[in-house]
N, C-alpha and C positions, 0 to 999 in steps of 0.2 A: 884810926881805930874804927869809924864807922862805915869807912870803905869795906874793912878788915872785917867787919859785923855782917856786911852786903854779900861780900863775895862769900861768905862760908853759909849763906843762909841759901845764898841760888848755886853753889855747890850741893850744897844737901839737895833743895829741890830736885835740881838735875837728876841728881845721884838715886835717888827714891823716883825720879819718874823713869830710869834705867831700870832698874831694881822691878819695879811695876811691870814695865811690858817684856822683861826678859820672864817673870814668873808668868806670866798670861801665855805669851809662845809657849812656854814647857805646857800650860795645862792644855792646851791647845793641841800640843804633839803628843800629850801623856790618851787624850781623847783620841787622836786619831791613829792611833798604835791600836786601842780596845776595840776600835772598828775594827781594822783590819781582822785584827786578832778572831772578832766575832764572826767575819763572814769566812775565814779560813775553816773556825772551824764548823760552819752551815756545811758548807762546799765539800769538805770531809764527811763528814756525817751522811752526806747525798753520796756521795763517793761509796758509803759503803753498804748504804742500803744497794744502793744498784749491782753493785756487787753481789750482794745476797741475793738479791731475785733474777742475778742474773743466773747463778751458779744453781737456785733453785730448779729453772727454765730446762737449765742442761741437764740435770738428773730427771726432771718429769720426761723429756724427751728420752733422753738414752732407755728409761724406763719399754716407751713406745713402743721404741727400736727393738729390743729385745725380746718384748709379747711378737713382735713381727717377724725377727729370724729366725727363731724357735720353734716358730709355727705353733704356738701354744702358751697361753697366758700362762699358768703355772711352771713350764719351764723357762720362760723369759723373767719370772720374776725370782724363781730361784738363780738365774743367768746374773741378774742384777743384783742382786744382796749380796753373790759371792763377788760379783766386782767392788762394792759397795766395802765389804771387808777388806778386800785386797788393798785399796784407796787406803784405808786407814792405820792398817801398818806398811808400806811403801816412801822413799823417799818422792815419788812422783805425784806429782801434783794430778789433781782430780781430771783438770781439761786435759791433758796427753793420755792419760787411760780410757777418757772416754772417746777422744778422737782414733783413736787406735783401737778401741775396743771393737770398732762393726767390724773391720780387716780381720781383726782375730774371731771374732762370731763366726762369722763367715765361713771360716774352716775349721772350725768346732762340731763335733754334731752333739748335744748335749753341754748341758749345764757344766756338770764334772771336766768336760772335756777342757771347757774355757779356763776354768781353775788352771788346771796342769799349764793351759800354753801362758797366762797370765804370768804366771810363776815363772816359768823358762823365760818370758819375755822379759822378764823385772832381770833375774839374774844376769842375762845377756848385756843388757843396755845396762848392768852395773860396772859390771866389768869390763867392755868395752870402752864406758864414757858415752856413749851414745844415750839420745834423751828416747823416754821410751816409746813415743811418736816415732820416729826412724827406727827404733829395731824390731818392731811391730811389721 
């Protein structure tokens, strides 16, 4: 019976120092999951500021560009506000309008003009499938 008293006491022991370093790993993994997790979402966050200021960069540019085909501030900025609208009801993302946009300047001579080809250009590259970069 005293044997019988020993072994279930250094059972338990055992059993509780098992018990002990299996909860210490989890908190251990539970810590290092919140790291992760915390620098995902720094890295994200950085992700989307630069984002922003990239997409900023390209609308001040295009802005540029447009005082400069124009040959006149007032018409490059009404060139650009009407691009600026078209961007906002289009399924085409802002960077392929504006990489496409100096091609279509180009042979525009006015403001109004670029509307019109904008518009034919959206249509085309709808119904084609073609992204509006290539049907530009």
């Amino acid at each position: 019976m005293a044997q019988n008293l020993v072994l279930n006491v250094l059972a338990r022991d055992k059993t509780k120092q098992a018990f002990n370093s299996v909860r210490a790993g989890l908190t251990n993994l539970k810590a290092s999951i919140f790291s992760v997790q915390s620098a995902l979402v720094g890295i994200g966050g950085g992700l989307v500021v630069r984002s922003i200021l990239k997409v900023g960069s390209e609308v001040e540019n295009l802005g540029i560009r447009f005082n400069f085909l124009f040959g006149n501030v007032k018409e490059g900025q009404k060139a650009f506000k009407g691009l600026i609208d078209f961007a906002g009801k289009v399924p085409f993302s802002l960077d392929e309008i504006s990489s496409a946009s100096g091609s279509l300047a180009v042979v525009s001579k006015d403001a109004n003009e670029l509307q019109k080809i904008l518009k034919i250009t959206g249509n085309v590259a709808s119904v084609t499938g073609l992204d509006f970069r290539t049907t530009a």
